[in-house]
Backbone of each chain as nested JSON, in Angstrom:
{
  "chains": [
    {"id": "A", "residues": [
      {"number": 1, "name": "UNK", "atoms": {"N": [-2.834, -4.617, 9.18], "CA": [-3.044, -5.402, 7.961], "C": [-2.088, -6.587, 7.879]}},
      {"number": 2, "name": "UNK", "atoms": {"N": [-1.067, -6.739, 8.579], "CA": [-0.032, -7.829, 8.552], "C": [-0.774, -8.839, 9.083]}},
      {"number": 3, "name": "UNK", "atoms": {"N": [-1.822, -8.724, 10.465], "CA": [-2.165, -9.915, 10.889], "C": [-3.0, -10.616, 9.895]}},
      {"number": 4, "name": "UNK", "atoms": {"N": [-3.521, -9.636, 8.689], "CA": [-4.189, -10.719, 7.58], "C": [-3.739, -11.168, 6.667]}},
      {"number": 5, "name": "UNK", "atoms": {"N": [-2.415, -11.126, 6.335], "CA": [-1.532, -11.758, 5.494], "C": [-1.861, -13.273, 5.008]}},
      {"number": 6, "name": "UNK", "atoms": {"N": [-2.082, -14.133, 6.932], "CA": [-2.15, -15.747, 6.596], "C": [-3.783, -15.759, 5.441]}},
      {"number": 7, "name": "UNK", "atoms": {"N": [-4.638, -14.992, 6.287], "CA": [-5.893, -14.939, 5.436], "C": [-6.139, -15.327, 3.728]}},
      {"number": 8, "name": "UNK", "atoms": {"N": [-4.79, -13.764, 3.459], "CA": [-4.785, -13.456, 2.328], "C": [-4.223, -14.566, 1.439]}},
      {"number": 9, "name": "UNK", "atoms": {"N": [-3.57, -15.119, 1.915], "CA": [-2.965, -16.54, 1.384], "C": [-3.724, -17.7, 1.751]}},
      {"number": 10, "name": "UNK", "atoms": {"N": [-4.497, -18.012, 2.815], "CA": [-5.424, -19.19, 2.563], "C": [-6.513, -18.786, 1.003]}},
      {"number": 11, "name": "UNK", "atoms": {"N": [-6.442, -17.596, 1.205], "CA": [-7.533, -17.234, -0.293], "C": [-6.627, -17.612, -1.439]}},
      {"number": 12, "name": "UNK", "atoms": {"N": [-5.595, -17.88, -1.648], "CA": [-4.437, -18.0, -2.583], "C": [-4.102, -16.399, -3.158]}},
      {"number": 13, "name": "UNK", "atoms": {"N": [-4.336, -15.654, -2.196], "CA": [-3.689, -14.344, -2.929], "C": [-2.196, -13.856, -1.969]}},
      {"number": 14, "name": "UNK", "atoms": {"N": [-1.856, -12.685, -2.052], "CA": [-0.256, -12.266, -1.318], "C": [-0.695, -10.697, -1.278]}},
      {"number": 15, "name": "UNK", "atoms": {"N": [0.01, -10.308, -0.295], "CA": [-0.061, -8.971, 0.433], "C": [1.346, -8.867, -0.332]}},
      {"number": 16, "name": "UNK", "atoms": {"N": [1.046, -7.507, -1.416], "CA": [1.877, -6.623, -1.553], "C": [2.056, -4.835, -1.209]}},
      {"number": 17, "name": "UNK", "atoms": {"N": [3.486, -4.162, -0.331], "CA": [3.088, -3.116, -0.106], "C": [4.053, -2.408, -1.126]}},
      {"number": 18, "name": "UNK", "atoms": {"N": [3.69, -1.201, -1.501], "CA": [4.49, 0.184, -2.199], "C": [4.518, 0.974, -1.112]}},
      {"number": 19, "name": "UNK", "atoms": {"N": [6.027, 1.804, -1.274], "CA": [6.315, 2.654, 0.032], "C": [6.836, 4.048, -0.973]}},
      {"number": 20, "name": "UNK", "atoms": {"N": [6.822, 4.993, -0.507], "CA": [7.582, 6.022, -0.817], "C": [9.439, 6.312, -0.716]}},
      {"number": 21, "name": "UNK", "atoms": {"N": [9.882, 6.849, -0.884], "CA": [11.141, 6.62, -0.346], "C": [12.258, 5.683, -1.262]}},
      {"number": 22, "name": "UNK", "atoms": {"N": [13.498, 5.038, -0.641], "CA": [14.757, 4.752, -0.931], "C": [14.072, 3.337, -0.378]}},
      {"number": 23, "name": "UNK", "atoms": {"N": [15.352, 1.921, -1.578], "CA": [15.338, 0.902, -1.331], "C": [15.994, 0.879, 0.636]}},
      {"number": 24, "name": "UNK", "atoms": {"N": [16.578, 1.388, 0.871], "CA": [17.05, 1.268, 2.263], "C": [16.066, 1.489, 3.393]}},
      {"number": 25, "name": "UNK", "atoms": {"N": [15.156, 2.256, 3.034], "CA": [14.136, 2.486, 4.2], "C": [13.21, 1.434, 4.261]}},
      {"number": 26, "name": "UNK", "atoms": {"N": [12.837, 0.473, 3.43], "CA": [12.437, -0.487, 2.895], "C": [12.829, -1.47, 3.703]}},
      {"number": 27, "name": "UNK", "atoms": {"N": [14.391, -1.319, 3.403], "CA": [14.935, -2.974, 4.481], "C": [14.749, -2.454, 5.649]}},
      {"number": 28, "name": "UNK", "atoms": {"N": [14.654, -0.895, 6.329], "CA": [15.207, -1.085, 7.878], "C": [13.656, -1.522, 8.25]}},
      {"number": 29, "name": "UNK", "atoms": {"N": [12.813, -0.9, 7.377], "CA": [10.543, -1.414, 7.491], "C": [10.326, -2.695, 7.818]}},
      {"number": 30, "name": "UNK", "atoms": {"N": [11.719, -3.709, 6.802], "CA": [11.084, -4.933, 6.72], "C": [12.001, -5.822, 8.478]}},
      {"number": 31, "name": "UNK", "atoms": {"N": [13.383, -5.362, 8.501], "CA": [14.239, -5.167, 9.692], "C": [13.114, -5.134, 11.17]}},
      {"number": 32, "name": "UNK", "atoms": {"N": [12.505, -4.004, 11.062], "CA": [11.914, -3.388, 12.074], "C": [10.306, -4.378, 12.773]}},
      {"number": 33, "name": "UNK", "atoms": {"N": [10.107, -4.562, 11.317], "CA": [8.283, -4.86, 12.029], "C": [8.448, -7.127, 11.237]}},
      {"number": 34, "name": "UNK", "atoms": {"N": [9.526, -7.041, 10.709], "CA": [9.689, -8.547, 10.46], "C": [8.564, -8.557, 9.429]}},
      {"number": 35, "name": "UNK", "atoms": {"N": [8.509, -8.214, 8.462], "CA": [7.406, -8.755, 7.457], "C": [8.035, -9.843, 6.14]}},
      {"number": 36, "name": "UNK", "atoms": {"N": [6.806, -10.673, 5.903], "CA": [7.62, -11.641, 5.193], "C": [6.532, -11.47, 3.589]}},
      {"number": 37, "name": "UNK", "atoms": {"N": [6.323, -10.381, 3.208], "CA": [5.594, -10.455, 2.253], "C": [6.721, -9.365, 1.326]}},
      {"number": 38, "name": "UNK", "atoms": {"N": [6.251, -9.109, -0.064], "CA": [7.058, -8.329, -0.92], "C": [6.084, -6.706, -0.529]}},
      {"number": 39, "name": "UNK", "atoms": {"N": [7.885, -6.419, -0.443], "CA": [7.752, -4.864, -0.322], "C": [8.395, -3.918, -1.311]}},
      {"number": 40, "name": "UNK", "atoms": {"N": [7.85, -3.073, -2.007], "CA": [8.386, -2.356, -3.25], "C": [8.787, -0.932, -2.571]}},
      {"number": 41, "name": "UNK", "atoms": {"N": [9.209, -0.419, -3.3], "CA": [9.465, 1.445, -2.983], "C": [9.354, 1.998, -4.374]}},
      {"number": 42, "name": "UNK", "atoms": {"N": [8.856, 3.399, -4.195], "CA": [8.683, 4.575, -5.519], "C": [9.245, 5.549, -5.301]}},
      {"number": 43, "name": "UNK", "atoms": {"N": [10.276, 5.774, -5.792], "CA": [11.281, 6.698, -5.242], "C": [11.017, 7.676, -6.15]}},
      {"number": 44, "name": "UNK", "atoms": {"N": [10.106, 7.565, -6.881], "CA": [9.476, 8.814, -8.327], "C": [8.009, 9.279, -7.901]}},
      {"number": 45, "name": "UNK", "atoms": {"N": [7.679, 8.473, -7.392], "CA": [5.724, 8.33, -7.012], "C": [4.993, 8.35, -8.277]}},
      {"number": 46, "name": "UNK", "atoms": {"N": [5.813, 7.434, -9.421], "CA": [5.083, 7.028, -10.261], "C": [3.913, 6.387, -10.073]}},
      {"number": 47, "name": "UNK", "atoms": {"N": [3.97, 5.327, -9.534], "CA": [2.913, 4.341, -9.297], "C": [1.805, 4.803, -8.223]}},
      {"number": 48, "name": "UNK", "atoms": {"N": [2.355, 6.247, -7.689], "CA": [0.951, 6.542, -6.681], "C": [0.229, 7.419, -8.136]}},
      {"number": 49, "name": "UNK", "atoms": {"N": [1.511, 7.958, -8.614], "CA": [0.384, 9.256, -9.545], "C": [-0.305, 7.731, -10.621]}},
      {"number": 50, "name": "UNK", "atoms": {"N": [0.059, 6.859, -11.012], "CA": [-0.783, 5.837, -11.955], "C": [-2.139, 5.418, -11.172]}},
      {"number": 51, "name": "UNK", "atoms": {"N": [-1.97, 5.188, -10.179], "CA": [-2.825, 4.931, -9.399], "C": [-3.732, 5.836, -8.518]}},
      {"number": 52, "name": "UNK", "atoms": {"N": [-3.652, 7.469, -9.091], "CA": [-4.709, 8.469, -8.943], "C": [-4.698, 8.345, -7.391]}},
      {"number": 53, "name": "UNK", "atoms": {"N": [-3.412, 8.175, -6.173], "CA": [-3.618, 8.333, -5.158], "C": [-2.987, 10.016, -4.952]}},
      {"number": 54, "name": "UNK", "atoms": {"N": [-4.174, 10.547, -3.987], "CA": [-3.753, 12.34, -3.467], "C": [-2.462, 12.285, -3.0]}},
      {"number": 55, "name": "UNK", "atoms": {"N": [-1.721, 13.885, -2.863], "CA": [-0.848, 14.098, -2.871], "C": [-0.864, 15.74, -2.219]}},
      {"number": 56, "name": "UNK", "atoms": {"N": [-0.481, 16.377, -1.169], "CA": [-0.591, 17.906, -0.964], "C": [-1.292, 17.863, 0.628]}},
      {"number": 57, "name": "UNK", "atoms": {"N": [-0.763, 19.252, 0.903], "CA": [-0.905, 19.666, 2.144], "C": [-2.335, 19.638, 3.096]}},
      {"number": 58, "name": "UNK", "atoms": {"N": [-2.961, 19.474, 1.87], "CA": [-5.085, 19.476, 2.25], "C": [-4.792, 18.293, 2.524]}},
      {"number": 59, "name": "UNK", "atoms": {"N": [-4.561, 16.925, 1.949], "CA": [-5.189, 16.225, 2.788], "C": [-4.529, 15.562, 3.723]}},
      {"number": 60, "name": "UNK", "atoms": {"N": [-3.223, 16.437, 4.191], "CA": [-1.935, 15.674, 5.129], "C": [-2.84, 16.254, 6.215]}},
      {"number": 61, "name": "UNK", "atoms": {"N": [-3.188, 17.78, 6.353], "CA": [-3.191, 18.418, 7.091], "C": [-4.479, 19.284, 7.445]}},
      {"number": 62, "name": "UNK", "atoms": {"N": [-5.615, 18.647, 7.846], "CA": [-7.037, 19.009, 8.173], "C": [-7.384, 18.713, 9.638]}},
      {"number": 63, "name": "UNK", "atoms": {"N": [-8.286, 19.222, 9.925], "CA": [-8.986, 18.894, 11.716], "C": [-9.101, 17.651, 12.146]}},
      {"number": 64, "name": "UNK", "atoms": {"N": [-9.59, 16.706, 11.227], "CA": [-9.982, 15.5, 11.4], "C": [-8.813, 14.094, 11.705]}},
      {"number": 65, "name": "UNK", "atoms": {"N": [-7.245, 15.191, 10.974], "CA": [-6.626, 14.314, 11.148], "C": [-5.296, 14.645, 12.458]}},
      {"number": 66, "name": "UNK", "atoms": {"N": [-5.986, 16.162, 12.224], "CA": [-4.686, 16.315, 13.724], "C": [-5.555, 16.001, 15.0]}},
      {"number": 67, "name": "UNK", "atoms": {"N": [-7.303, 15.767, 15.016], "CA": [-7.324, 15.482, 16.291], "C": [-7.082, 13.877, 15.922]}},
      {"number": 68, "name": "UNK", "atoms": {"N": [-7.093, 13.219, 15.253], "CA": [-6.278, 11.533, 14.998], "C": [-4.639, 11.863, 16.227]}},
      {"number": 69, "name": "UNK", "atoms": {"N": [-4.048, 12.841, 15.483], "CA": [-2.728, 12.99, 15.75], "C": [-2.911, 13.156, 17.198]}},
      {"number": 70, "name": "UNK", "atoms": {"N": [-3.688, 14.282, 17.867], "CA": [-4.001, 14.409, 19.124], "C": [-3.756, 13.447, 20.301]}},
      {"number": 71, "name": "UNK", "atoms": {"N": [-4.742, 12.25, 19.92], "CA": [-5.262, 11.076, 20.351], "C": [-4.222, 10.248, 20.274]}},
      {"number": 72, "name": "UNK", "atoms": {"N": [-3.587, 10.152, 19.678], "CA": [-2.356, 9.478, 19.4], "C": [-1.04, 9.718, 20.484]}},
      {"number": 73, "name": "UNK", "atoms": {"N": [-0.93, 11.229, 20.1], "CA": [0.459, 11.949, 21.393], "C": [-0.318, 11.726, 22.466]}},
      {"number": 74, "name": "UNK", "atoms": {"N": [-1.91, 11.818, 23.378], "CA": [-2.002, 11.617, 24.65], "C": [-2.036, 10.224, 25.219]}},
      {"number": 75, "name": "UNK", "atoms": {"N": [-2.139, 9.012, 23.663], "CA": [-1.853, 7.695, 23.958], "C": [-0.597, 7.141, 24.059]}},
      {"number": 76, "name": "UNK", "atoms": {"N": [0.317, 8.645, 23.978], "CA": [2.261, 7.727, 24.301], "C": [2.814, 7.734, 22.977]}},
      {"number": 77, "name": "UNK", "atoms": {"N": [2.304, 7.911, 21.773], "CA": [2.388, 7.614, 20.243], "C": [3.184, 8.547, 19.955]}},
      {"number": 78, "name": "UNK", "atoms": {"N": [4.508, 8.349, 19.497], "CA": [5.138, 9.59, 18.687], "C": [5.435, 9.149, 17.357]}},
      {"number": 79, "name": "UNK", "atoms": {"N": [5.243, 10.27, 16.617], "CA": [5.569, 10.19, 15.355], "C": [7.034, 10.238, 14.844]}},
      {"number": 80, "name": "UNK", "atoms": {"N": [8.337, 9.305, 14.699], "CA": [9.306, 9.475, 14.244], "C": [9.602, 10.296, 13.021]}},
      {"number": 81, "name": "UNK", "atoms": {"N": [10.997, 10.238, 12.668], "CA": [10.885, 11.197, 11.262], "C": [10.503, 10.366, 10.342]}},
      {"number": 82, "name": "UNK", "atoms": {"N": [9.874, 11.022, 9.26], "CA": [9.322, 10.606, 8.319], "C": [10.275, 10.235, 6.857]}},
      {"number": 83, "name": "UNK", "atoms": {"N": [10.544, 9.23, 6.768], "CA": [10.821, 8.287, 5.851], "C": [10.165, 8.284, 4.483]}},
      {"number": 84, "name": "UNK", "atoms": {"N": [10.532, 8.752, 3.212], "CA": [9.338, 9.065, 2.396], "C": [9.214, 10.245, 1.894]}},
      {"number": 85, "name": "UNK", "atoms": {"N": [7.614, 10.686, 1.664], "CA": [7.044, 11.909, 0.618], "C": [6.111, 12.024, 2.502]}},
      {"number": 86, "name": "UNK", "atoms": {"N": [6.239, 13.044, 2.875], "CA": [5.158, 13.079, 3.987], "C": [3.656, 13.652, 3.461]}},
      {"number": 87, "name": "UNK", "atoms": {"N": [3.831, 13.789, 2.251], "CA": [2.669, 14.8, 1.697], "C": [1.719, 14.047, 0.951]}},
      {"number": 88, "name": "UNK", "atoms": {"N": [2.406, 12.219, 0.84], "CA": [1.799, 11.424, -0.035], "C": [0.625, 10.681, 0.58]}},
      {"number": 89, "name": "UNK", "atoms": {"N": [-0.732, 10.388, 0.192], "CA": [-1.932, 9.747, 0.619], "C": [-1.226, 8.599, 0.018]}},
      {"number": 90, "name": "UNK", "atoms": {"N": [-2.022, 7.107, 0.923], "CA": [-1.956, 5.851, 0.323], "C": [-3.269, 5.483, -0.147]}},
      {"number": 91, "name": "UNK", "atoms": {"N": [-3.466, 3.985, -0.488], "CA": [-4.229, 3.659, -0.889], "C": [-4.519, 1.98, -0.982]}},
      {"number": 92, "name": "UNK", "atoms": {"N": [-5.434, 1.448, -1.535], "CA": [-5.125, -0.493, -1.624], "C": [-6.097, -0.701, -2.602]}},
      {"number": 93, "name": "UNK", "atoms": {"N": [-5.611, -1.838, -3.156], "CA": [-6.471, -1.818, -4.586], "C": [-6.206, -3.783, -4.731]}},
      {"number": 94, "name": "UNK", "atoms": {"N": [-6.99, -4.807, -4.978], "CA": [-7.071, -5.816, -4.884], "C": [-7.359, -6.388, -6.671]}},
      {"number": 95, "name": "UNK", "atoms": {"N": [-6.243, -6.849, -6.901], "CA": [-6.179, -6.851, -8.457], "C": [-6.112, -8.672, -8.661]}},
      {"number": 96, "name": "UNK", "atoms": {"N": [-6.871, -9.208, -9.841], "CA": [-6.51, -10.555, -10.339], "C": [-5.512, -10.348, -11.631]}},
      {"number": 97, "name": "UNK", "atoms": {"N": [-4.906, -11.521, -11.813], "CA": [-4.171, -11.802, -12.516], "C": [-5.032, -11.568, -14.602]}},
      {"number": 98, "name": "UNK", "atoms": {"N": [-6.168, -10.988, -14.209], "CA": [-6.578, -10.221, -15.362], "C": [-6.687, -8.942, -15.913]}},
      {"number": 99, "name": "UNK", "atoms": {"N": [-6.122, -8.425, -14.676], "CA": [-6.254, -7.111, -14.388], "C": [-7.364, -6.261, -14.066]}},
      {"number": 100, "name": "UNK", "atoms": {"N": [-7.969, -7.23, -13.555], "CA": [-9.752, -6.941, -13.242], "C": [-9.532, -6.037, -11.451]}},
      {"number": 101, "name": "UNK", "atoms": {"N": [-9.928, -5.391, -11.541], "CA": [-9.497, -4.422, -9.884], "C": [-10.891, -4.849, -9.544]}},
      {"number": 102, "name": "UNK", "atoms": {"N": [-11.39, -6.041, -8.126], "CA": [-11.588, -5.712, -7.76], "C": [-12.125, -4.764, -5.989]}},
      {"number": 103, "name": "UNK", "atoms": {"N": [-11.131, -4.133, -5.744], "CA": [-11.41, -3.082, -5.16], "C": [-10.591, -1.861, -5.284]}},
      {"number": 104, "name": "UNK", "atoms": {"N": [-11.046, -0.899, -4.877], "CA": [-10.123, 0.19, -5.397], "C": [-10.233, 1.569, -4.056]}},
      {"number": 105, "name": "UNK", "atoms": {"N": [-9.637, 1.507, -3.112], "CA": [-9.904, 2.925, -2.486], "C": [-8.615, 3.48, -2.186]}},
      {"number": 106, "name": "UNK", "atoms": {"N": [-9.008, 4.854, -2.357], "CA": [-7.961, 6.072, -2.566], "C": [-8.102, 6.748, -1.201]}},
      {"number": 107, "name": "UNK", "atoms": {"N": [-7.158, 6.484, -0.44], "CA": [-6.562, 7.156, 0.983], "C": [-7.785, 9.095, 0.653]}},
      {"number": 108, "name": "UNK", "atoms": {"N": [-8.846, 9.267, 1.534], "CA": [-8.485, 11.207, 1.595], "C": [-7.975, 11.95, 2.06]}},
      {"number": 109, "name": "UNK", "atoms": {"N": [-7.604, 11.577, 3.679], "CA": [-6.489, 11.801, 4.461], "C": [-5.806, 11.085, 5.03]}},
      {"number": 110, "name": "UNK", "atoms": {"N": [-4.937, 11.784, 5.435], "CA": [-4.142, 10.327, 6.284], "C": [-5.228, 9.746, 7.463]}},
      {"number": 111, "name": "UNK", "atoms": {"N": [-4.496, 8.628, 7.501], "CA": [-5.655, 7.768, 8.704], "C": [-6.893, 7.495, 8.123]}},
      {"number": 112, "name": "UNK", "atoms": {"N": [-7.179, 7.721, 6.684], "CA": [-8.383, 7.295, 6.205], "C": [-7.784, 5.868, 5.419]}},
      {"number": 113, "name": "UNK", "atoms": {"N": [-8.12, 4.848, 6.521], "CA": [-7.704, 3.495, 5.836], "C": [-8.852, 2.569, 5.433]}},
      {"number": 114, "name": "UNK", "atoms": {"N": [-8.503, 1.191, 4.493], "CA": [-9.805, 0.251, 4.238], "C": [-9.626, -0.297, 5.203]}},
      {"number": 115, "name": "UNK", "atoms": {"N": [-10.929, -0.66, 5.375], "CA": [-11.473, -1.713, 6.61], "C": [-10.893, -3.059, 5.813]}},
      {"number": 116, "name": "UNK", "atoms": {"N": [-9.795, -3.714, 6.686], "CA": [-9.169, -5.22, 5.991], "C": [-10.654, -5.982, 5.947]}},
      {"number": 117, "name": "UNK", "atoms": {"N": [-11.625, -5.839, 6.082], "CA": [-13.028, -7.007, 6.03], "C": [-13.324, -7.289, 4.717]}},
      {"number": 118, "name": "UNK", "atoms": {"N": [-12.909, -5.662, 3.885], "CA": [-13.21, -5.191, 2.527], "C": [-12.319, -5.644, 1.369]}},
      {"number": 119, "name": "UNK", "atoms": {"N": [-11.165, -5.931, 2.397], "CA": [-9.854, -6.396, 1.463], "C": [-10.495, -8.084, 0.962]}},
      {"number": 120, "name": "UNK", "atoms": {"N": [-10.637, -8.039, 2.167], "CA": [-10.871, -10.229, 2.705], "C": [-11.775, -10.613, 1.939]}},
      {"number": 121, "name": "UNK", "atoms": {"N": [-12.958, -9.905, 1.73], "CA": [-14.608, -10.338, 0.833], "C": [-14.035, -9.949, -0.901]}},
      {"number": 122, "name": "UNK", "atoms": {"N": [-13.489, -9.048, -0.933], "CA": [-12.849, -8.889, -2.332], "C": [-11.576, -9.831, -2.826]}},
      {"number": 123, "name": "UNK", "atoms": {"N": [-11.256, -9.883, -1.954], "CA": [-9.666, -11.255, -2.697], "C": [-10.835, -12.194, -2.892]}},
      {"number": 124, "name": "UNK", "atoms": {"N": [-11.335, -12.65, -1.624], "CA": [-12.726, -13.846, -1.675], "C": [-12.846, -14.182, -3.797]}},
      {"number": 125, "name": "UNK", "atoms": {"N": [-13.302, -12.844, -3.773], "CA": [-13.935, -12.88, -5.153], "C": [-13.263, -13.332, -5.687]}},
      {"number": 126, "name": "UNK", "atoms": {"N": [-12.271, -12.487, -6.075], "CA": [-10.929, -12.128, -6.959], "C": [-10.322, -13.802, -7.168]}},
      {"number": 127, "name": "UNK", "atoms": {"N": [-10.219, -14.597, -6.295], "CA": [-10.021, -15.328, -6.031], "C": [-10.739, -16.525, -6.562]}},
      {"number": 128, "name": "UNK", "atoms": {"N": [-11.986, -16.488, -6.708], "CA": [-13.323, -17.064, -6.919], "C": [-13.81, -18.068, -6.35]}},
      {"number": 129, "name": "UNK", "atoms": {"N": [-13.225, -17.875, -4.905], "CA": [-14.036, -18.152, -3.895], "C": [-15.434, -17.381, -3.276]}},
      {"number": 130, "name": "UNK", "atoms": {"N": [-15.636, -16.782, -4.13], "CA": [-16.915, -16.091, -3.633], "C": [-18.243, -16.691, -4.004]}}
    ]},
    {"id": "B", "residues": [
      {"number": 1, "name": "UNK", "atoms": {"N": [-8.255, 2.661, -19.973], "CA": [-7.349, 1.45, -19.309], "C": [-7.437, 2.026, -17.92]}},
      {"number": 2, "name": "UNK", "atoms": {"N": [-7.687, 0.847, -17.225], "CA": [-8.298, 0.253, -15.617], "C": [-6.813, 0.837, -14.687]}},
      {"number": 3, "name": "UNK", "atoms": {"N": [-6.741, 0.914, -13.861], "CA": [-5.803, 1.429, -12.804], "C": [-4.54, -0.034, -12.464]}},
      {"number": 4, "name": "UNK", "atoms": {"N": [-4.862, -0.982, -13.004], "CA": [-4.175, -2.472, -12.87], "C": [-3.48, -2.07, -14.385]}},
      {"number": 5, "name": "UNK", "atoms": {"N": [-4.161, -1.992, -15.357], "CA": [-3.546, -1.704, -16.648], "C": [-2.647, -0.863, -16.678]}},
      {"number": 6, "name": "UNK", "atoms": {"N": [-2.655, 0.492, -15.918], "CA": [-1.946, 1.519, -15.669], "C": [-0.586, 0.939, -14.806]}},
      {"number": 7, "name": "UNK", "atoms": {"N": [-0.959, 0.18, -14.193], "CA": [0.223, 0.14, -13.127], "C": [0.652, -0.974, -13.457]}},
      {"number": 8, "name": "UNK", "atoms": {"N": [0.142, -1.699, -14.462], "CA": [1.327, -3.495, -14.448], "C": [2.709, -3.005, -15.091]}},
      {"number": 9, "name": "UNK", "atoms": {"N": [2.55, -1.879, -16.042], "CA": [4.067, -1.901, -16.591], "C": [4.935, -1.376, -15.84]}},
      {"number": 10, "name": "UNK", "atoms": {"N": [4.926, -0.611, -14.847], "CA": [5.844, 0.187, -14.188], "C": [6.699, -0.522, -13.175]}},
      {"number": 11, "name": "UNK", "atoms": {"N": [8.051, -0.276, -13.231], "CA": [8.907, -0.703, -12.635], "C": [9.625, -0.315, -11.528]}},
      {"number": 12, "name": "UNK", "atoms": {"N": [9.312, -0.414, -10.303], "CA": [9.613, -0.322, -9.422], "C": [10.749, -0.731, -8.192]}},
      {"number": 13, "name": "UNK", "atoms": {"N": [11.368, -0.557, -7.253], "CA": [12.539, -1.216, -6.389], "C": [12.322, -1.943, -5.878]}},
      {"number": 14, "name": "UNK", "atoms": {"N": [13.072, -3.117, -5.87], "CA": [12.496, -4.206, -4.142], "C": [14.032, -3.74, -3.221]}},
      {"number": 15, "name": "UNK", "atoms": {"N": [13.734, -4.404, -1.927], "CA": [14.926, -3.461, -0.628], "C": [16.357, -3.125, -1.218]}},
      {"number": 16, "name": "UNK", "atoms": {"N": [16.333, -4.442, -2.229], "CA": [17.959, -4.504, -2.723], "C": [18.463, -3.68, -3.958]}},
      {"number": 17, "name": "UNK", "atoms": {"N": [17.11, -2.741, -4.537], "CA": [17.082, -1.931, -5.404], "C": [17.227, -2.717, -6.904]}},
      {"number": 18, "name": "UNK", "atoms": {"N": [17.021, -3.187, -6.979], "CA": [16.525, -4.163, -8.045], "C": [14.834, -3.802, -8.45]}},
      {"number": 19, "name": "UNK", "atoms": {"N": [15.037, -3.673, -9.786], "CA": [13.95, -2.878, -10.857], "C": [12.966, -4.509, -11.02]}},
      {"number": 20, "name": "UNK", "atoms": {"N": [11.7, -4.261, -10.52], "CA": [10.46, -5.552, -10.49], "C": [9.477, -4.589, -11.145]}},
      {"number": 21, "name": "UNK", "atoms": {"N": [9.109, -5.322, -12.08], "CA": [8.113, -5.215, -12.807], "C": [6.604, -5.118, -11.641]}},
      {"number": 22, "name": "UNK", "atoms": {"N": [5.788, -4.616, -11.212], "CA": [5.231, -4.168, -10.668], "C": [3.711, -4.902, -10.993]}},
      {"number": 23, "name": "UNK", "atoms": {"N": [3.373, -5.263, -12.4], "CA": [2.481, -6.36, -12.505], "C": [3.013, -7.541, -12.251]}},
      {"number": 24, "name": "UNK", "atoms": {"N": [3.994, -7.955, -12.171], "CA": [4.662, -9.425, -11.7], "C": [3.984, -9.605, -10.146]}},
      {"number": 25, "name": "UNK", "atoms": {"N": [3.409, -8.827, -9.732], "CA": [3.191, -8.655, -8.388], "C": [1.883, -10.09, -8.406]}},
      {"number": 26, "name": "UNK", "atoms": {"N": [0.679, -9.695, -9.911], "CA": [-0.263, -10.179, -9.608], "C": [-0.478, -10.967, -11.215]}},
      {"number": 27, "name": "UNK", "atoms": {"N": [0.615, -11.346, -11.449], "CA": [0.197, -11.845, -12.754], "C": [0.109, -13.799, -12.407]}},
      {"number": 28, "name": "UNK", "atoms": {"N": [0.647, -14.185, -11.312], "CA": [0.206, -15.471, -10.984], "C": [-1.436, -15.658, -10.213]}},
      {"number": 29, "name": "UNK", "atoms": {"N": [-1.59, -14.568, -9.392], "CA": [-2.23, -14.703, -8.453], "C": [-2.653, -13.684, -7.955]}},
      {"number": 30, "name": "UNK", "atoms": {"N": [-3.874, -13.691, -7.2], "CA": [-4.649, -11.946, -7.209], "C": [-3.59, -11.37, -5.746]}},
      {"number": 31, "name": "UNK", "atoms": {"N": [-3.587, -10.082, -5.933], "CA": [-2.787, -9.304, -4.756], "C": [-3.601, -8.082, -4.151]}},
      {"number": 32, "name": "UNK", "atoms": {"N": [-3.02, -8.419, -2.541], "CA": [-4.034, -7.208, -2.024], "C": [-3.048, -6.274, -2.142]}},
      {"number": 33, "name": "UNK", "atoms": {"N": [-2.643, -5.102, -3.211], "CA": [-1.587, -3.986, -3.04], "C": [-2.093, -2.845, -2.535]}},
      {"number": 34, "name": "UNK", "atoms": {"N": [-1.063, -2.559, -1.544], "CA": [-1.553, -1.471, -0.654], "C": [-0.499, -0.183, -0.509]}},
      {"number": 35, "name": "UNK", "atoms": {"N": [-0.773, 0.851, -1.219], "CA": [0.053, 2.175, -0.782], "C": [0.753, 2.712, 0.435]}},
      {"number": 36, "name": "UNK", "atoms": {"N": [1.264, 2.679, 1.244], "CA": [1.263, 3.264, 2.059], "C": [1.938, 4.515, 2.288]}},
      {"number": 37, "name": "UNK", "atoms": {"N": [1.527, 5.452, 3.079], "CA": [1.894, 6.855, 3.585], "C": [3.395, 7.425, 2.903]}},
      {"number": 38, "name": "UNK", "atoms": {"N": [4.01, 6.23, 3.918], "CA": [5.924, 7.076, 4.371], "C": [6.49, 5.19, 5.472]}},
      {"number": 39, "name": "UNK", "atoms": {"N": [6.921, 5.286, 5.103], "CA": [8.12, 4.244, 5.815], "C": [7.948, 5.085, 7.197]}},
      {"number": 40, "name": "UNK", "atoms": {"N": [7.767, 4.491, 8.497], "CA": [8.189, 5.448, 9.72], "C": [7.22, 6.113, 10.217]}}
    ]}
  ]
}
């Protein structure tokens, strides 16, 4: 999703992320992968529970997502320690300055992400370039 | 009240732990905000 950042800003909108966790894990995120957009943390998971994103062992931990995990360890992929709520689903939600949402999807398991195409046609709107 | 309504008041950290209003995010301009997992 970083490579659509420039996108998101030719639309005149900005990529904002929420993380789980401590302001410090935050800087080593932004340290690590160089991102130049605003990055928040919820060190309460207020804003996931406002935002009706899942939370619990069902949907960390189902078939669908350990053969993800599978595919991953025989591609070289390791999972470091986890930084965060490991139990927390994400989510992305594309909001105007009216508070008009529109898009809204709620992570069901991990690795269940939006297709950025969905992000891009909705800022479009949001934007009113559509 | 809409899930944007729910979430503009809440106040949240930026890296330096400094409390941001969390609708400030999109009150100029629309934002793609995105949850993610876990840091890592």
């Amino acid at each position: 999703m970083r490579g659509d950042v420039p996108t998101f800003r030719e639309l005149g909108g900005e990529l904002c992320a929420v993380g789980s966790g401590q302001p410090m894990h935050a800087r080593d995120f932004i340290e690590q992968y160089g991102l130049d957009f605003p990055l928040l943390v919820d060190p309460d998971l207020v804003a996931y529970a406002a935002a009706g994103l899942r939370r619990g062992l069902g949907s960390t931990l189902n078939p669908r997502v350990l053969g993800s995990v599978w595919r991953a360890m025989r591609a070289g992929h390791r999972q470091e320690k986890t930084k965060g709520d490991p139990w927390q689903q994400g989510g992305a939600f594309v909001i105007s300055p009216d508070n008009r949402v529109w898009l809204e999807q709620v992570s069901r398991t991990a690795g269940d992400h939006v297709d950025p195409v969905r992000l891009v046609d909705a800022l479009r709107a949001a934007s009113g370039h559509g | 009240m809409n899930v944007a309504e729910r979430l503009s008041p809440i106040d949240l950290l930026d890296p330096d732990g400094r409390a941001v209003r969390l609708g400030s995010m999109w009150s100029e301009r629309p934002v793609v905000l995105v949850f993610i997992r876990h840091f890592g």
